[in-house]
PAMIDREN-237264 format. One record per residue (C-alpha): residue number from 1; x, y, z. Coordinates in nm, 3 decimals. Example, Ala and Ser with C-alpha at 12.3 -4.5 7.8 and 13.67 -1.06 7.14 Angstrom:
2
1  1.230  -0.450  0.780 .
2  1.367  -0.106  0.714 .
***
This chain:
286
1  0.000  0.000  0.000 .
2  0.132  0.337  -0.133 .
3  0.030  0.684  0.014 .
4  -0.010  0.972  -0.229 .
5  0.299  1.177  -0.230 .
6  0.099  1.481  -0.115 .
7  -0.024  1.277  0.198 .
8  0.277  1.216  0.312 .
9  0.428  1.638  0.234 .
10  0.156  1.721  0.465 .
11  0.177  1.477  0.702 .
12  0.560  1.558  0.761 .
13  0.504  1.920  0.765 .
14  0.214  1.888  1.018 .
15  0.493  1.694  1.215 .
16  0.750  1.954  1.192 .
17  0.485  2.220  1.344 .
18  0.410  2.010  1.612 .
19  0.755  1.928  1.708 .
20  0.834  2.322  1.657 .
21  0.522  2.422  1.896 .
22  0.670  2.150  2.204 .
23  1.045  2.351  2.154 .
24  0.878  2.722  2.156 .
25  0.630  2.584  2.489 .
26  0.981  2.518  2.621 .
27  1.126  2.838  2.523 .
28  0.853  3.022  2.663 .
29  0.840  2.793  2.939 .
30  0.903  3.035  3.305 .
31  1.220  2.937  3.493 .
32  1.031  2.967  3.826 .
33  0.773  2.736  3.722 .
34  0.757  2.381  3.972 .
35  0.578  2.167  4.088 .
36  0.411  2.076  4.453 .
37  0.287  1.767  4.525 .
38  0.002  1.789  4.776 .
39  -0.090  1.452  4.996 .
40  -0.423  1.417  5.205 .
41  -0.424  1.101  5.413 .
42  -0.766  1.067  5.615 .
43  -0.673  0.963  5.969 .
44  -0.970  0.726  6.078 .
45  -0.772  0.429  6.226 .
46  -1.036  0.173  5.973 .
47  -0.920  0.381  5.723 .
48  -0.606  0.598  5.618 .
49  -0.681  0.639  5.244 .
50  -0.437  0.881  5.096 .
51  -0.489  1.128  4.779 .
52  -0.205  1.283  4.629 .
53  -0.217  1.598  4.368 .
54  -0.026  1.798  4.213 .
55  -0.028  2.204  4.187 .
56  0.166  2.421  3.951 .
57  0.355  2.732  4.122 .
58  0.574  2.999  4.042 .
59  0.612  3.211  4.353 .
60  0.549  3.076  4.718 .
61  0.398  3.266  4.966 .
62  0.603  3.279  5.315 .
63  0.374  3.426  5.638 .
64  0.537  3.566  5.937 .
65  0.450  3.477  6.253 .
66  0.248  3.632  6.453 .
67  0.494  3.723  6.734 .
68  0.774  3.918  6.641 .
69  1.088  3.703  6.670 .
70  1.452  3.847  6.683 .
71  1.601  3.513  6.610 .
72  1.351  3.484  6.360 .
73  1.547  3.280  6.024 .
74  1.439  3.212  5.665 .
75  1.413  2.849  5.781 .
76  1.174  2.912  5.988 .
77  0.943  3.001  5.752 .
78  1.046  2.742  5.497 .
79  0.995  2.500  5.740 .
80  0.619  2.619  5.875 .
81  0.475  2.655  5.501 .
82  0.571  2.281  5.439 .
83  0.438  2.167  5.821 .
84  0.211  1.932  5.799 .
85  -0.157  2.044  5.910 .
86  -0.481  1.868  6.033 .
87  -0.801  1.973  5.884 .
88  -1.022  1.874  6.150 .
89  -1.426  1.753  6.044 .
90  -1.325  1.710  5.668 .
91  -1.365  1.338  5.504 .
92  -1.158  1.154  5.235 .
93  -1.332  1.058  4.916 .
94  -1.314  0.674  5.048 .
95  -1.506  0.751  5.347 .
96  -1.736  1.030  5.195 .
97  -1.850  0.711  4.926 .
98  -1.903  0.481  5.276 .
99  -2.055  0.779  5.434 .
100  -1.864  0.719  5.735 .
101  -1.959  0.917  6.036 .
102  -1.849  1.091  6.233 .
103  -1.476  1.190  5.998 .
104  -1.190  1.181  6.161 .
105  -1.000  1.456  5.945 .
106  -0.740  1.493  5.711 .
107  -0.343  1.533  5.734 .
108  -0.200  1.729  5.465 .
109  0.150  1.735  5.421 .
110  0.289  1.900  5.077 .
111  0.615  1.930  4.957 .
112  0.822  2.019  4.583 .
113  0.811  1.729  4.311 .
114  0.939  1.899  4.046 .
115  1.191  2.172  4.131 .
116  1.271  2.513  3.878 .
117  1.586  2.669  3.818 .
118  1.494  2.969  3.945 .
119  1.305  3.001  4.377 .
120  1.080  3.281  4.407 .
121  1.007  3.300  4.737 .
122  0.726  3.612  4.896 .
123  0.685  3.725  5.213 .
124  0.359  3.855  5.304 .
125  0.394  4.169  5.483 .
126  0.086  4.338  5.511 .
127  -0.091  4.251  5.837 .
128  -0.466  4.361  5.956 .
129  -0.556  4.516  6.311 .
130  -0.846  4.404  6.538 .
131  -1.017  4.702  6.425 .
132  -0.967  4.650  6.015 .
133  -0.644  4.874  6.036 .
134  -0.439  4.780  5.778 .
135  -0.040  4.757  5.861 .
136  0.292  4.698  5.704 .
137  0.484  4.444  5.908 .
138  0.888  4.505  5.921 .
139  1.037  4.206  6.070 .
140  1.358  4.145  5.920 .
141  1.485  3.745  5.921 .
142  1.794  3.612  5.841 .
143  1.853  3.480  5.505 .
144  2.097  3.243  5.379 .
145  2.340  3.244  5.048 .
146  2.293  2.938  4.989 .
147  1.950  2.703  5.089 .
148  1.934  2.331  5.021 .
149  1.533  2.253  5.002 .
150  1.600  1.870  4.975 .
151  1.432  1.824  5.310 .
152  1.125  1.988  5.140 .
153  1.103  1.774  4.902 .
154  0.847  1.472  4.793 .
155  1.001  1.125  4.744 .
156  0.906  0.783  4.709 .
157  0.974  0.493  4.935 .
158  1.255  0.308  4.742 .
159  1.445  0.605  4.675 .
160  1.418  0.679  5.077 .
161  1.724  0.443  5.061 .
162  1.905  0.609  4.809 .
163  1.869  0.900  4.994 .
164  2.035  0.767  5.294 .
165  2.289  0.668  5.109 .
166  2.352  1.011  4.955 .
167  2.245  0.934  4.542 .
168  1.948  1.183  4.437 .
169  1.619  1.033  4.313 .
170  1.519  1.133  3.998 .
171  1.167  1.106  4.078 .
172  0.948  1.256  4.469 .
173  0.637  1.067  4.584 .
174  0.683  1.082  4.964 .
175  0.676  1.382  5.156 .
176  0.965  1.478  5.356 .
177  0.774  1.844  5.432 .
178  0.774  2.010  5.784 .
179  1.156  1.852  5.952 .
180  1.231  2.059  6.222 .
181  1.599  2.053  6.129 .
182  1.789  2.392  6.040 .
183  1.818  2.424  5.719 .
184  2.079  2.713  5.787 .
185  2.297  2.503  5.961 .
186  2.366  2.314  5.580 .
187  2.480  2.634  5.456 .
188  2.870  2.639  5.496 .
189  2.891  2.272  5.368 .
190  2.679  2.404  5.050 .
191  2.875  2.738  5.032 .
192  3.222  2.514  5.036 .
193  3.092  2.235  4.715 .
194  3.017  2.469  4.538 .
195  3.321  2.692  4.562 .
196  3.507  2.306  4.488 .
197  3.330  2.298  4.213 .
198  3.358  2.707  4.096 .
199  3.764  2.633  4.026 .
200  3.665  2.393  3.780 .
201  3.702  2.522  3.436 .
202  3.509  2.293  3.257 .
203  3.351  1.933  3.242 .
204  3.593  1.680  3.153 .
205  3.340  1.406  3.067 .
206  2.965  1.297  3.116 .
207  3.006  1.145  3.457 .
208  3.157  1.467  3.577 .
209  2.861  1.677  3.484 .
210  2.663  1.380  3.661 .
211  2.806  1.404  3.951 .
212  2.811  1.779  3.955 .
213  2.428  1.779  3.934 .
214  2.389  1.548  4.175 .
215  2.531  1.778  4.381 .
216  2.345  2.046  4.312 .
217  2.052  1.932  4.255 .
218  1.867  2.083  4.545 .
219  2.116  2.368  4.639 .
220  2.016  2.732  4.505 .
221  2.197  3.041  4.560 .
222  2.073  3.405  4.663 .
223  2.045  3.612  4.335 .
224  1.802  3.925  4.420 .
225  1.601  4.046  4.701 .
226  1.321  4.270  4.645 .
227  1.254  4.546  4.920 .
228  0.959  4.759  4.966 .
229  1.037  5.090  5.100 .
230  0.679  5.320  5.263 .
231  0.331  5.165  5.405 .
232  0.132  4.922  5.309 .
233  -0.094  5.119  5.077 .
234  0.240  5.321  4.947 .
235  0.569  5.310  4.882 .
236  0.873  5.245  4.663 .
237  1.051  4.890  4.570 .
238  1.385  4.872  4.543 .
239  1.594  4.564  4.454 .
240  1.985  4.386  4.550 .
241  2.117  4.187  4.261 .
242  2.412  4.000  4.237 .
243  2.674  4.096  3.937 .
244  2.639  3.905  3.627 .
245  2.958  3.667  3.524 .
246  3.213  3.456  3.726 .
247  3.442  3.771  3.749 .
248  3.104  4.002  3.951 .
249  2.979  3.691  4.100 .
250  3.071  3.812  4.468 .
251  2.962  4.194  4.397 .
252  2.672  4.310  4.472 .
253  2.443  4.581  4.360 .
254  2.135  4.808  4.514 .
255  1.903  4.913  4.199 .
256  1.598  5.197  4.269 .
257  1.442  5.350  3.972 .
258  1.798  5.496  3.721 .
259  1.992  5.520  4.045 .
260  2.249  5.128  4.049 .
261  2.496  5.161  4.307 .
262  2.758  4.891  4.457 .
263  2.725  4.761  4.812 .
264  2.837  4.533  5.039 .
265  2.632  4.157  5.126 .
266  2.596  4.245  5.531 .
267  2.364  4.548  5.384 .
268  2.149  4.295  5.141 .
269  2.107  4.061  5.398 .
270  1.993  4.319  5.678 .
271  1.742  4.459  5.416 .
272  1.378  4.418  5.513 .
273  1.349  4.125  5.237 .
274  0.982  4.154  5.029 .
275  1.098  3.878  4.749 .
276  1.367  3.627  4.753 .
277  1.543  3.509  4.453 .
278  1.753  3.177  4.446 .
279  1.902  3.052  4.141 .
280  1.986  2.640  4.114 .
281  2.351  2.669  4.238 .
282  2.462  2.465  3.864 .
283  2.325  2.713  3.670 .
284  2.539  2.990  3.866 .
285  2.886  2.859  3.779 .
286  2.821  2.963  3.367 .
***
């Protein structure tokens, strides 16, 4: 059997456009686009059906607590947004179809399970009085170079193992969401790989670069912080970048409107940080 010549033009031309259409949704794909996997367990002790999902994200929303905390770290806050919380009274979907009664609530526990090259992180700022006031909060926390979110992230049960054993899964089913270890305290260990890895001047071979992501796989490093300068209805944003290139990679500058000035990296991390911005710690050594 023999297709007409024509067929087949405009069958491989059709194919062309669709492979063309995946590269440019890659192309236009956002760097700070991931992935959160989201798991419900019910907790009846007859029961404990579990119901994972996943949700798309680009920025994550950080809240402060509401005590003002001097020792108050980035960690912290990291570490309450991926606690795991009970939803008292609601029902899984296995016990809602048995119409069990009374429910015995829901566990959620989220974490990431599929991480971007670029960590926006937000920190919600504007607070609201017993009387409606509305208020700007300005509690400064400290902030880290580098973070390792590996702790925060989702994996399955057989690569709990390999995780032990230090080799990265490729794929995160179980979450590891809401340890109470420091984060923080990773940081030096992080900060000194990577600066291994930063005299490097190239790749030798394919097990190299393996290796090297497997590294950094889950370690980003501070790029920008956002601040906002007046109230919470008002104001001005200004924003700390980090120079561009191996050679500015340590300099740092403060931007506001035409006005780009150097400064030093005690005054960005003293800033009253609005928005975080960590780049995967691979990426940074181009």
């Amino acid at each position: 059997l023999f297709l007409p010549v024509h067929f087949c033009f405009r069958f491989s031309i059709n194919e062309i456009l669709f492979q063309s259409a995946i590269a440019n949704e890659k192309l236009l794909k956002p760097p700070c686009l991931g992935l959160l996997a989201v798991q419900l367990r019910c907790c009846r002790e007859d029961c404990f059906y579990k119901k994972i999902r996943e949700e798309k994200f680009c920025v994550l929303s950080l809240s402060l607590p509401k005590s003002p905390n001097p020792l108050l770290t980035f960690s912290n806050l990291l570490e309450k947004y991926f606690a795991a919380e009970y939803i008292q009274g609601a029902s899984c979907d296995r016990c809602l179809e048995r119409k069990e009664n009374p429910s015995g609530g829901l566990m959620k526990k989220q974490g990431f399970c599929k991480l971007p090259s670029l960590l926006i992180f937000r920190i919600e700022r504007v607070g609201f009085s017993p009387n409606g006031y509305v208020f700007k909060r300005t509690e400064r926390f400290l902030f880290p170079e580098f973070i390792d979110v590996r702790e925060y992230c989702f994996f399955s049960e057989q690569n709990k193992a390999k995780q032990t054993k230090g080799s990265l899964p490729n794929s995160c089913f179980r979450v590891l969401g809401g340890s109470t270890s420091n984060a923080v305290s990773s940081v030096p260990k992080v900060k000194q790989q990577w600066q291994q890895v930063a005299q490097l001047s190239s790749i030798k071979s394919r097990t190299d670069f393996y290796e090297y992501d497997n590294i950094f796989k889950y370690k980003y490093q501070l790029r920008a912080v956002s601040v906002h300068i007046g109230q919470a209805d008002s104001g001005h944003f200004i924003t700390y970048r980090r120079g561009i290139g191996v050679q500015n990679r340590s300099v740092w500058y403060k931007t506001s409107d035409t006005e780009v000035m150097p400064v030093t990296f005690a005054e960005v991390t003293s800033s009253e940080a609005y928005m975080l911005f960590y780049d995967r710690a691979l990426t940074t050594l181009n």
